[in-house]
Steps between C-alpha positions, in 0.01 A plus 500: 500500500557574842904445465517685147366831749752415768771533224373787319487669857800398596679613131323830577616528859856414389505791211327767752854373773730559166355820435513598852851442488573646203305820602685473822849492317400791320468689804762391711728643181311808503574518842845461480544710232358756674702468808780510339398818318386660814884421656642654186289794570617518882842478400477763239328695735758466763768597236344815382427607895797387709784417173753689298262641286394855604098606408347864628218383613232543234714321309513251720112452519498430172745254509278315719166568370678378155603216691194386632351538200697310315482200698096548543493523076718180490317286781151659303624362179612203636198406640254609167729291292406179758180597428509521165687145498205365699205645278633379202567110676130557567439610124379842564706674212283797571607527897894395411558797246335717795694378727768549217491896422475570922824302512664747252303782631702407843833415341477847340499716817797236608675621226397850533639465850803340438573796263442750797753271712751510208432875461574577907819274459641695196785801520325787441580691173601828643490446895669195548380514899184642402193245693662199331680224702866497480 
């Protein structure tokens, strides 16, 4: 009896280390992800303050306040989706389609914000110097 315990234990002990590692995969992608998201948004930020492209500057604070929030949306998104991955491996339907709609809820104002960027980045139809970058 005694070594039947000892190797449920140690069965249990080996699936919490595999789903330790798994969960710390998961992160260590986020992570990255992020990172690289965040140097996307440096670069872009550099570009619309010091590069060809010419904003007045309330144009250009919303270039970066749609910046930012387009990379917060996406890394939000990102990381509901994990959890939505996660809470249905644990069979919590419920929790996963949660999880689910706050994903989309996130990749929304993503969009929304890319659509700003896009909008900023477009010839304006009657002032093509008007607050747009060139």
């Amino acid at each position: 009896m005694g070594t039947l315990h000892g190797h449920a234990a140690l069965a249990r002990a080996w699936e919490r280390a595999a789903e330790t590692e798994a969960d710390h995969a998961r992160a260590q992608a986020y992570a990255q992800a992020t990172s690289a998201r965040m140097a996307e948004l440096r670069a872009a930020r550099s570009t619309a303050a010091h590069g060809p492209a010419v904003l007045t500057p309330s144009a250009r604070a919303v270039y970066e306040t749609a910046l930012h929030d387009q990379a917060v949306a996406e890394q939000r998104a990102a990381r509901f989706e994990a959890l939505s991955d996660d809470a249905l491996m644990d069979g919590d339907d419920h929790a996963a389609r949660r999880y689910a709609a706050l994903a989309d809820h996130h990749r929304t104002h993503a969009a929304t914000a890319a659509q700003t960027l896009h909008a900023l980045t477009q010839p304006h139809p009657t002032h093509p110097r008007a607050d747009r970058v060139s």
